[in-house]
C-alpha positions in Angstrom: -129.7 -79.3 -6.3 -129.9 -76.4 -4.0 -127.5 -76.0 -1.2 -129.8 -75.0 2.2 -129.5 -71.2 3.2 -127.0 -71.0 6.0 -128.9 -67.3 6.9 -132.5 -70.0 7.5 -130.7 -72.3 9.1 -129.0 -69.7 11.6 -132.8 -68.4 12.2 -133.8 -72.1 13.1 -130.9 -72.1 15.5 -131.6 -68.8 16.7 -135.0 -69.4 17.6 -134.6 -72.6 19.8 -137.4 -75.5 20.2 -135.6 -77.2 23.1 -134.9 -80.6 20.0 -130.9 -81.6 20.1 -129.0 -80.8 17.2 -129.5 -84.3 15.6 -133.3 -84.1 15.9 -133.4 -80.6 14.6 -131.6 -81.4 11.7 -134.0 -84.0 11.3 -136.7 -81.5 11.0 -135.2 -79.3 8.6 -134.6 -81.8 6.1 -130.5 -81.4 6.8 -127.7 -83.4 8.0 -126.1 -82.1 11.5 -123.4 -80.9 9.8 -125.2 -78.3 7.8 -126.4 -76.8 11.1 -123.1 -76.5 12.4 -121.3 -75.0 9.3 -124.2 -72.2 9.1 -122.6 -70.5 12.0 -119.0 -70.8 11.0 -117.8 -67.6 11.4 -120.0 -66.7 14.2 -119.7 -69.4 17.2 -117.8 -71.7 14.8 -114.4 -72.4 13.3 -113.7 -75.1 10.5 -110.6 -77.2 12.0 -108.4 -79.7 10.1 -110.5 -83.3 10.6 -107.9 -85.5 9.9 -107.5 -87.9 12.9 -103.7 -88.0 12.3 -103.6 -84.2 12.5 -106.2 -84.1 15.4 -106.1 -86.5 17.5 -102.2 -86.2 18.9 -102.8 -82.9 19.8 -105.0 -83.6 22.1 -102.4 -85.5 24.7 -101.9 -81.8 27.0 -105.5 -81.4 27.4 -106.1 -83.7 30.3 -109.5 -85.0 30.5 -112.2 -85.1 27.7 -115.0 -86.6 27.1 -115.3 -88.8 23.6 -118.9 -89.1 22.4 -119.7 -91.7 19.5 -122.7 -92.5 18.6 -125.0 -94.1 15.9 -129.1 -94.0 15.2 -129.5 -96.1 18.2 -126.9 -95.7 20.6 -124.8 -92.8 22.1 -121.0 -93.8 23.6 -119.6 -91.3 26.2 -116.1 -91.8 27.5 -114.2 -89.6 29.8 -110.1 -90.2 29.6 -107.3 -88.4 28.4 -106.4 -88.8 24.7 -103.1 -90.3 24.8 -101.4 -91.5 22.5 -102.5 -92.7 18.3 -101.1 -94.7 16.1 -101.8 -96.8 13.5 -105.6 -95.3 13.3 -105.6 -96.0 16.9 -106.1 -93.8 19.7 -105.7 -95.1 23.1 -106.2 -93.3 26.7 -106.1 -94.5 30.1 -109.7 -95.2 30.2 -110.7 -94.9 26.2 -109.8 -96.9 22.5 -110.9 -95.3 19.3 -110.4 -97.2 16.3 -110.8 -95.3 13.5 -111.5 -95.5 9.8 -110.1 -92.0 8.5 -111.3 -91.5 5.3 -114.8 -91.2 7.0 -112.8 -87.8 9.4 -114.0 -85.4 6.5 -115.1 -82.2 8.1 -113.9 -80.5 11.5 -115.4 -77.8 13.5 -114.4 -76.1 16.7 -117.5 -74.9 18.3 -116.9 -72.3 21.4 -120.9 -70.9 21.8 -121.2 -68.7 25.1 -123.5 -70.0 27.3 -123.8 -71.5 30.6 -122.3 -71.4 34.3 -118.9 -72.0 33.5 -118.6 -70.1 30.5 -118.1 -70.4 26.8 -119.5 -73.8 25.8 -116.4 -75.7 23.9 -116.3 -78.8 21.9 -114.1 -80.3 18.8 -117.0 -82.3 16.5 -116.0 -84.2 13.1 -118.6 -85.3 10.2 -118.4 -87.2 7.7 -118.7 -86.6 3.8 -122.6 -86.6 4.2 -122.7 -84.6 7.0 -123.3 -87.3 9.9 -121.3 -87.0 13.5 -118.6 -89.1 13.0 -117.0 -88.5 17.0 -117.1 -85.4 19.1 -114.9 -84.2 21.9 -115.9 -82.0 25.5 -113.7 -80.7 28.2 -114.0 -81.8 31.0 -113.6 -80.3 34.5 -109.4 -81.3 34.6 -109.1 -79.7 30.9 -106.9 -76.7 30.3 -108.7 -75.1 28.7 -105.6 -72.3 27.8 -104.3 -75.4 26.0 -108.0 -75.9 24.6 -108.0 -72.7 22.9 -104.8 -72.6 21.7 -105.5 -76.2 20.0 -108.3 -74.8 18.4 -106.1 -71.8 16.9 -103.7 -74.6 15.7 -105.9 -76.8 13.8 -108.2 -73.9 12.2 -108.3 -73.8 8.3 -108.5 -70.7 6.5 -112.3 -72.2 5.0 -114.6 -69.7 6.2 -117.5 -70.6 4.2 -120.8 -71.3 6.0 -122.0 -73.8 3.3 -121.6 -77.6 4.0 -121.9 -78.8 0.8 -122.3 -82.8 1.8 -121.9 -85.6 -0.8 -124.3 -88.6 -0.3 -123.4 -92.0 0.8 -124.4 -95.5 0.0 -127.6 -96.6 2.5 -128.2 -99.3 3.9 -130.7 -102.0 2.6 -133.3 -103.4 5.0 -132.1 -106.7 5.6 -133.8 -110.1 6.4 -133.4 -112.4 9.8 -130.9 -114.5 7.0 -129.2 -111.3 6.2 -128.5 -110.6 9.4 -127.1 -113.7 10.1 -124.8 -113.5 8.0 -123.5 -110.1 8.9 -121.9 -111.6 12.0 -119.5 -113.7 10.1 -119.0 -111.0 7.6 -118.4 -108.5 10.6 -116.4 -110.7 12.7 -113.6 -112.3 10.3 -111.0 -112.2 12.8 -113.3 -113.7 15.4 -114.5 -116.4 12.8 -111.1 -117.7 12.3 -110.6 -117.9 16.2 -113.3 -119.7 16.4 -112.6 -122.5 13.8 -109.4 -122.8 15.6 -110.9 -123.4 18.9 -113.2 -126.1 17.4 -116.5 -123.7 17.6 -118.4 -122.3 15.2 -122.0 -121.6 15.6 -123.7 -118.4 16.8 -126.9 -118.2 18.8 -129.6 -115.9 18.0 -131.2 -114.6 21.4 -134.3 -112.3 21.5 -133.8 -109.0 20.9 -135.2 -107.7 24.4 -132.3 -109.8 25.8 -129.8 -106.7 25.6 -131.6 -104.9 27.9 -131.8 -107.8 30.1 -127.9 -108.3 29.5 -127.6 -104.3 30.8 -129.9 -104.5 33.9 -127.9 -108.0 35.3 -124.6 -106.6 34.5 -125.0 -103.0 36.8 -123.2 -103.7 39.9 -122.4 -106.7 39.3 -118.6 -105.5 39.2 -118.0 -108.0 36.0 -115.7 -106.5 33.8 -116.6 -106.0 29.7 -115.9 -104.4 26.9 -118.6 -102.4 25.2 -118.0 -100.9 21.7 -120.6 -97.9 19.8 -119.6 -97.6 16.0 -120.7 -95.6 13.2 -118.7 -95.6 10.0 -115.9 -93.4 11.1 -114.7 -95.2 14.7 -115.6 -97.2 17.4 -115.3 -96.1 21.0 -114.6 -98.8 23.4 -115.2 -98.9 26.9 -113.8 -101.4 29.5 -114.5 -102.2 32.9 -117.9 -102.9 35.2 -121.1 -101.0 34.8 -122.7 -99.5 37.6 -125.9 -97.3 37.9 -128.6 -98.6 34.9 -131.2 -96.4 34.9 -134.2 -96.3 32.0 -135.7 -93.3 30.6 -139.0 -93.8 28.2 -137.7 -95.6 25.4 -133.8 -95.2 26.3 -131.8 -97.8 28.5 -128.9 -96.0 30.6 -125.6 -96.7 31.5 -124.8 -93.2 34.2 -121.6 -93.9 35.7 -119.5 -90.6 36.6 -116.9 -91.2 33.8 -119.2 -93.4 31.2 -122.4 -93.1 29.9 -124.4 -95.2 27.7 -127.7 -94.2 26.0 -129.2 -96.9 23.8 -132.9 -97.2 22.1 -133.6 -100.9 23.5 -137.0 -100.8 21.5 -134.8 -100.6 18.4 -132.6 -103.5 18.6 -134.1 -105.9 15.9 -131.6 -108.9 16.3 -129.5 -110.0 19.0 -126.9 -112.9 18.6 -124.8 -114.4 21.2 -120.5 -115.2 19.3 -118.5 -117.6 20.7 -114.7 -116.2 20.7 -111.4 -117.9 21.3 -111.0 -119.3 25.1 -114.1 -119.0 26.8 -115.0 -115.5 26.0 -118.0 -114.1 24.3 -119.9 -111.6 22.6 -123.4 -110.1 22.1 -123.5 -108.4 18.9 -126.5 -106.4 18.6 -128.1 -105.1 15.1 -131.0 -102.6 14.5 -133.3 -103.6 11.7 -131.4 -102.6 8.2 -129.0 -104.8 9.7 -126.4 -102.0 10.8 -124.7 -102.7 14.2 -125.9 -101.0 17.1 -123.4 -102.3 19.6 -121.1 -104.9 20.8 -121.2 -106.3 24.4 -118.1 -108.8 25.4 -116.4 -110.1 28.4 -113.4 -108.6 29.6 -110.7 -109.8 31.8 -109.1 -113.3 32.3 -111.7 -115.1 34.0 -115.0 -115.0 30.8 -117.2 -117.1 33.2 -119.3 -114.9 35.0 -120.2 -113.3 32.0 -120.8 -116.4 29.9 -122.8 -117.2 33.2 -125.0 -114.0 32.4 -125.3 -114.9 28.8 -126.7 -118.7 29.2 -129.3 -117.2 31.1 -130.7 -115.1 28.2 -133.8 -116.0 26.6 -132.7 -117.5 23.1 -135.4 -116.3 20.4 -138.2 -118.1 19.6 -138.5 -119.6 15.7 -141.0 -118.4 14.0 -144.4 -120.7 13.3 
């Protein structure tokens, strides 16, 4: 098979339609990555992708903001990278937990263009091409230090090709299937749940995340909400405040984390019982990959589980 011409690619680029990278590539009939790699070179520089090379050198830059997303859902979180270990980053105000052998191609991107200058961000892939986690400065990064990360990491690669290797997709799965994914997701949680004498999960209508998300802005309860794809989840911990709906996208737009998430696509919702009073809405889109996880947070569960009974539990079908 033919690899696609970085040159046409550049001239799709170059000639802007206002669509995000992700939906351009789309269009083309590429991944992401192969529109990034065409302008290696030009605006771009391959980097080392590794998260235990990557990551740690992150700690001097201050403030970034961590984007993670998936086909349904788009994770920002603004924190200093801190410290990893153990395929574990952790900030002040950010957790990554990362599954590395999915950290297969790095790029430093520095394209000059708007008010505050050249446009800067770190952005890894995986082998078929597919934004694994992406990092921004922020207004407190050095961006001195930014630059000079940037010349550490680079590789001597210099080819505009991305040559991307295909990965196993997803089957569409069945209301069964994806009740079963919850136990096959949630192992640890399972046996926490045997050993606090529960075990049953409760299948809530799909429309009840947004629901979930409209109660829980300003309400100053405390969660944990977690975006994955098959390289990391990003966690983010604390209240939500502004919710805010754009056409088909439900909005989390909090000065230091944002939440964009296609409510129209969530095709199964379930409600998880966890050890000591805590729980969690794990939400799926309709091959049965998860879209997002919504928990309580804190020592006191109630006012979330509170929130939770309330939502509308989904109706068997006749």
């Amino acid at each position: 098979m033919s690899l696609p011409d970085p040159a046409a690619l550049r001239a799709a680029l170059d000639n802007p339609t206002g669509a995000r990278p992700r939906d351009l590539a789309a269009e083309l009939g590429v991944s992401e990555a192969h529109l990034v790699a065409a302008n290696v070179g030009r605006t771009v520089t391959r980097i080392a992708a590794a998260p235990d090379i990557l990551l740690p050198k992150l700690a001097p830059l201050r403030d970034l903001m961590g984007l993670t997303r998936n086909d349904c859902a788009v994770h920002e979180r603004t924190s200093p990278y801190e410290t990893f270990e153990h395929n574990r980053l952790t900030g002040p105000e950010i957790e990554l937990r990362i599954a590395p052998e999915h950290w297969v191609h790095g790029f430093a991107i520095k394209r000059a263009e708007g008010a505050k200058g050249p446009e800067r961000s770190f952005q890894v892939f995986d082998a078929e091409g597919q934004a694994v986690h992406k990092i921004y400065p922020r207004s407190r990064t050095d961006l001195a230090d930014w630059d000079r990360v940037a010349a550490e990491l680079a590789t001597k690669d210099g080819s505009d090709v991305f040559d991307a290797r295909a990965l196993p997709k997803p089957q569409p799965a069945t209301a069964a299937r994806l009740a079963d994914l919850v136990a096959a997701q949630r192992l640890d949680r399972v046996a926490a749940l045997r050993a606090a004498g529960q075990d049953e999960a409760r299948a809530l209508a799909p429309e009840a995340l947004n629901s979930a998300l409209e109660a829980l802005g300003g309400s100053k309860i405390s969660i944990e909400l977690t975006v994955a794809n098959r390289g990391v989840s990003q966690i983010h911990r604390g209240p939500v405040e502004r919710i805010q709906p754009m056409g088909p996208w439900q909005n989390v737009l909090d000065p230091r984390f944002n939440l964009h998430l296609r409510a129209d696509l969530v095709a199964a919702l379930w409600s998880v019982p966890l050890a000591a009073g805590h729980l969690a809405l794990d939400a799926f889109e309709s091959a049965g990959q998860p879209i997002l996880t919504l928990s309580s947070h804190g020592a006191d569960p109630s006012a979330f589980a509170e929130l939770v009974s309330a939502l509308p539990l989904l109706e068997p079908v006749p």
